[in-house]
PyMOL commands that place a pseudoatom at each C-alpha (Angstrom):
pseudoatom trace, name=CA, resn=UNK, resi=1, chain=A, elem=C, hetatm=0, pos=[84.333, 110.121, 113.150]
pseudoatom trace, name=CA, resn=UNK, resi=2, chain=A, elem=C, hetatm=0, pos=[85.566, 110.073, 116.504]
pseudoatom trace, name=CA, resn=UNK, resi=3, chain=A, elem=C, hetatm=0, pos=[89.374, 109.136, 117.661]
pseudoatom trace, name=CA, resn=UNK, resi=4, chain=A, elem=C, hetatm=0, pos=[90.077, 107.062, 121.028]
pseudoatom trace, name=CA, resn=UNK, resi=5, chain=A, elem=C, hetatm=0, pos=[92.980, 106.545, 122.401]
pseudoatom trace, name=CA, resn=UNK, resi=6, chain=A, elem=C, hetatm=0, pos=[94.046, 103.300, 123.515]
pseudoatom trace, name=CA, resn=UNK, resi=7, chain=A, elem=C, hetatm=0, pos=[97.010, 101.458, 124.913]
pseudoatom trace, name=CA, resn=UNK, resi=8, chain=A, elem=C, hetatm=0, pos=[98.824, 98.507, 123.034]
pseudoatom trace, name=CA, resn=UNK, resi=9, chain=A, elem=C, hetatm=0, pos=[96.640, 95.661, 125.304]
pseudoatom trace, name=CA, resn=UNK, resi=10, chain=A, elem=C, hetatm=0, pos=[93.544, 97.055, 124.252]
pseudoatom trace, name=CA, resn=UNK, resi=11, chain=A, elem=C, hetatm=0, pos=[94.373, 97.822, 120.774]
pseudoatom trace, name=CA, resn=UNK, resi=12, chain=A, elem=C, hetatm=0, pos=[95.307, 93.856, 120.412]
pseudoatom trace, name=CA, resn=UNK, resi=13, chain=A, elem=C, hetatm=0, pos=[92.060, 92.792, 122.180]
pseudoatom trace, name=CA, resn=UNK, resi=14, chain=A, elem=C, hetatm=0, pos=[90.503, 94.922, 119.525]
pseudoatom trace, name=CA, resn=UNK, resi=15, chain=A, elem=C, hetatm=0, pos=[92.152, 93.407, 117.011]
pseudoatom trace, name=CA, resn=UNK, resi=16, chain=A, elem=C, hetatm=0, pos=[91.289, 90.123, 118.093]
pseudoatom trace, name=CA, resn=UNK, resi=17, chain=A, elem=C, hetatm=0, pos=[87.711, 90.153, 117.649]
pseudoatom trace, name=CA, resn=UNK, resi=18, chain=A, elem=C, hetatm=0, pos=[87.891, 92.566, 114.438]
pseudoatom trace, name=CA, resn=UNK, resi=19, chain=A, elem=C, hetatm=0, pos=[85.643, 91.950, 111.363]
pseudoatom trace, name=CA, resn=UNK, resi=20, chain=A, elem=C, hetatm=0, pos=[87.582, 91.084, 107.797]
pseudoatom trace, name=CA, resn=UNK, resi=21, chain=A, elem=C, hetatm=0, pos=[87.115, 94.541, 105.967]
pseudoatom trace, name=CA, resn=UNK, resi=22, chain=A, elem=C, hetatm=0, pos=[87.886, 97.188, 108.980]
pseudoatom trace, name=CA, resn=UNK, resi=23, chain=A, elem=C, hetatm=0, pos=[90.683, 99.327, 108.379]
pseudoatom trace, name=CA, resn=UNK, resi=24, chain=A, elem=C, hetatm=0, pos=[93.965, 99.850, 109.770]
pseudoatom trace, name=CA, resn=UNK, resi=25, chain=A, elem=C, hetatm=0, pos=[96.999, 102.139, 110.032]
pseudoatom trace, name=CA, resn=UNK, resi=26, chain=A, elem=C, hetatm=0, pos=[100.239, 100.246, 109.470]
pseudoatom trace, name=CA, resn=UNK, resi=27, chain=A, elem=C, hetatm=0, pos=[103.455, 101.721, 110.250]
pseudoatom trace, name=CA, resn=UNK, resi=28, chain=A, elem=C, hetatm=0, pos=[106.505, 99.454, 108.788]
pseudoatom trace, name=CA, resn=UNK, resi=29, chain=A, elem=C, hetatm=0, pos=[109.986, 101.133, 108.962]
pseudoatom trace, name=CA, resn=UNK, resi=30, chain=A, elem=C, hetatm=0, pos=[108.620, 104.238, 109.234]
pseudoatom trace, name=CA, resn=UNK, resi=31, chain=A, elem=C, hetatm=0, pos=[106.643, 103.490, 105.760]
pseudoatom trace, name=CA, resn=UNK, resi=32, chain=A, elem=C, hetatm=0, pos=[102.857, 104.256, 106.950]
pseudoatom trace, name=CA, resn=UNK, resi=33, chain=A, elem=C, hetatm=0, pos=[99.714, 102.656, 104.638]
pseudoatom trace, name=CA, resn=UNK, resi=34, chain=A, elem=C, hetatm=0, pos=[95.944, 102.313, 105.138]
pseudoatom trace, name=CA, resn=UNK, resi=35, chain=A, elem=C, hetatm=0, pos=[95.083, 98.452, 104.704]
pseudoatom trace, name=CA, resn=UNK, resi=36, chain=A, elem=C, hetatm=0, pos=[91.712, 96.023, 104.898]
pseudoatom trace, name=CA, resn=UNK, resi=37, chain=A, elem=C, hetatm=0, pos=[91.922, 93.103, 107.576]
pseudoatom trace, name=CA, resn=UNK, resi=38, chain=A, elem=C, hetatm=0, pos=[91.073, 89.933, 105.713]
pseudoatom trace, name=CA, resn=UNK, resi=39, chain=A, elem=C, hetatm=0, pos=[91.936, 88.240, 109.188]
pseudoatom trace, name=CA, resn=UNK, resi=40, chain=A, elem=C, hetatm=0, pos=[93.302, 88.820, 112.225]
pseudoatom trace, name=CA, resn=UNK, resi=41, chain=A, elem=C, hetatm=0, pos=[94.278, 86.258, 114.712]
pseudoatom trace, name=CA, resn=UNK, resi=42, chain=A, elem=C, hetatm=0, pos=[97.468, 85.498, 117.213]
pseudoatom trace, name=CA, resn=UNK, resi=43, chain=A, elem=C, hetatm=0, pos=[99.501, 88.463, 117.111]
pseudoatom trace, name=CA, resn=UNK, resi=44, chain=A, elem=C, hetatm=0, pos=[99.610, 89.246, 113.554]
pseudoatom trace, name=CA, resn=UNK, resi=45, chain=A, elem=C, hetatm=0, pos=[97.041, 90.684, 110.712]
pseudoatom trace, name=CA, resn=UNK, resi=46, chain=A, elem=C, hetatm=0, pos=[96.287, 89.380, 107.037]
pseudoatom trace, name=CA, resn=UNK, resi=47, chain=A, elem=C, hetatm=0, pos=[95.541, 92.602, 105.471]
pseudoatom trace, name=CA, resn=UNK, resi=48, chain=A, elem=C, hetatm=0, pos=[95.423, 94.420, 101.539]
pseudoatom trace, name=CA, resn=UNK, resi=49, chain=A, elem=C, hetatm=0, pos=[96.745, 97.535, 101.521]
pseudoatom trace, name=CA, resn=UNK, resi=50, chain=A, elem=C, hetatm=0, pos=[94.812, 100.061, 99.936]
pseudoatom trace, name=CA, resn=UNK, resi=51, chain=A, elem=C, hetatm=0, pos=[96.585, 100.935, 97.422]
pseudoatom trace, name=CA, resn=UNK, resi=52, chain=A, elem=C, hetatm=0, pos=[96.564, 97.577, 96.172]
pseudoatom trace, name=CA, resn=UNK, resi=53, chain=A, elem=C, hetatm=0, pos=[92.745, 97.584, 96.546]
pseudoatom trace, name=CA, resn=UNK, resi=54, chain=A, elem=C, hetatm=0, pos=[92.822, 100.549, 94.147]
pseudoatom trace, name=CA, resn=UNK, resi=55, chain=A, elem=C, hetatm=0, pos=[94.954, 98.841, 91.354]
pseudoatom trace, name=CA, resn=UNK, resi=56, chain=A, elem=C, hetatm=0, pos=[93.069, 95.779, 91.377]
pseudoatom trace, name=CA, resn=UNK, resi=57, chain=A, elem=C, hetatm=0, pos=[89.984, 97.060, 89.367]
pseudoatom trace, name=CA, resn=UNK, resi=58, chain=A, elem=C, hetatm=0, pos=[87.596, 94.257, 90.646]
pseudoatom trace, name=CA, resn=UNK, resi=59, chain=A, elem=C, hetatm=0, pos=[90.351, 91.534, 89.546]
pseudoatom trace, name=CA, resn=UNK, resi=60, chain=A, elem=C, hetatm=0, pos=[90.665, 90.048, 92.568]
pseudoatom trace, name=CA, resn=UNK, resi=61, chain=A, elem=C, hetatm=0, pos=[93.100, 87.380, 91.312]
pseudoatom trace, name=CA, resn=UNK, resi=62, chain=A, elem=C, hetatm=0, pos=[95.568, 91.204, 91.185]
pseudoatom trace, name=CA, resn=UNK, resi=63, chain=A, elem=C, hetatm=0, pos=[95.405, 91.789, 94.814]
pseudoatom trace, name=CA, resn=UNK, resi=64, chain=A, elem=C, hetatm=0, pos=[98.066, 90.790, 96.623]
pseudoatom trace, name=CA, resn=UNK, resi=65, chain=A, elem=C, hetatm=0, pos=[97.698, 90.315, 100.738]
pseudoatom trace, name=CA, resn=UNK, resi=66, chain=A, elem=C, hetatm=0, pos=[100.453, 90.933, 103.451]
pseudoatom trace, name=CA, resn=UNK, resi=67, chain=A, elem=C, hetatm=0, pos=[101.038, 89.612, 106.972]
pseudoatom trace, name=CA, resn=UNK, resi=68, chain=A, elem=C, hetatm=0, pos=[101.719, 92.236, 109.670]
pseudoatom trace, name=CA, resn=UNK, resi=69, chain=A, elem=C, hetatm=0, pos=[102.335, 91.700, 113.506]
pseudoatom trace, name=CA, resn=UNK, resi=70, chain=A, elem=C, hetatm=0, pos=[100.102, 93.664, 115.682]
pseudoatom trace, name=CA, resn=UNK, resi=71, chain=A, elem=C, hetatm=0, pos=[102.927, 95.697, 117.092]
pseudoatom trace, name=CA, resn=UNK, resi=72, chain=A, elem=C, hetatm=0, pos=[103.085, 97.268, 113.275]
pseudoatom trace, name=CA, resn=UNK, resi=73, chain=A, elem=C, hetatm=0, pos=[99.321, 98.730, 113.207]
pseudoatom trace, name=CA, resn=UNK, resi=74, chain=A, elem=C, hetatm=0, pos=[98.831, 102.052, 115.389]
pseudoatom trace, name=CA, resn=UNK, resi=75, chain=A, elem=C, hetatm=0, pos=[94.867, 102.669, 114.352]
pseudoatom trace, name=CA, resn=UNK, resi=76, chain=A, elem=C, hetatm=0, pos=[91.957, 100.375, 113.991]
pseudoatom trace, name=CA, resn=UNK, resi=77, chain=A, elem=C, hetatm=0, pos=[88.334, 101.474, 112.496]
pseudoatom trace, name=CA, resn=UNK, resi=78, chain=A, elem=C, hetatm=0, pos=[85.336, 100.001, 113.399]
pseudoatom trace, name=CA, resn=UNK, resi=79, chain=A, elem=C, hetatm=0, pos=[81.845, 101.620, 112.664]
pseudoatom trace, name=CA, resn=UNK, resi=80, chain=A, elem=C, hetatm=0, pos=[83.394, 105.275, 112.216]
pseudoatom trace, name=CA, resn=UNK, resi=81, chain=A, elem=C, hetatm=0, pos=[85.432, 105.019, 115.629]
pseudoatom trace, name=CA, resn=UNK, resi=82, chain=A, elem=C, hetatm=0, pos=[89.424, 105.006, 115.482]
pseudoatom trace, name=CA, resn=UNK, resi=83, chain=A, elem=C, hetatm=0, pos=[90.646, 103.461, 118.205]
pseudoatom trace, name=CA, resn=UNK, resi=84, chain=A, elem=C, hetatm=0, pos=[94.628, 104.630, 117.874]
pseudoatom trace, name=CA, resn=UNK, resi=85, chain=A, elem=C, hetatm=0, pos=[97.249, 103.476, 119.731]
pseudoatom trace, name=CA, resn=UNK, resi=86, chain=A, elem=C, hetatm=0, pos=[99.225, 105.787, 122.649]
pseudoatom trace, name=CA, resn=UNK, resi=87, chain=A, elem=C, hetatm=0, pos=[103.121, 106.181, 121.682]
pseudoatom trace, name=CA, resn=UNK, resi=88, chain=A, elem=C, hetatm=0, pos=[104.685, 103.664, 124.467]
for i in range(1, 88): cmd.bond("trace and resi %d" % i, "trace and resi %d" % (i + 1))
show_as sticks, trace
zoom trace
């Protein structure tokens, strides 16, 4: 797995065009998680935390989904490459 650093801009045009299932690193309050994107689009993410993922034991009707805005995820994974954001 490789890392790349990126700035903000690029990280959100990333985002943009991001496949439901790639993970992200979410950093809320200082509270970081690993979540799934179920859908990204404007400047916020639909996303399942992982540790949800983990309780649900294939019950999907148990897994409960979260909105984020972009400026909350620092790391994107697509296809083994993190793309993380630079500290602005």
């Amino acid at each position: 797995m490789s890392i790349v650093h990126v700035s903000e801009k690029e990280l959100y045009a990333k985002l943009e065009k991001c496949m439901a299932g790639e993970r992200v690193l979410i950093d809320q309050e200082g509270n970081r998680f690993s979540a799934r994107v179920q859908q990204a689009r404007g400047m916020d993410a639909t996303v399942i935390p992982e540790s949800q993922l983990r309780k649900s034991h294939d019950d999907s009707d148990e897994v409960d989904s979260i909105v984020v805005p972009y400026d909350h995820i620092w790391e994107l994974e697509i296809k083994g490459v993190v793309y993380s954001r630079l500290a602005e």
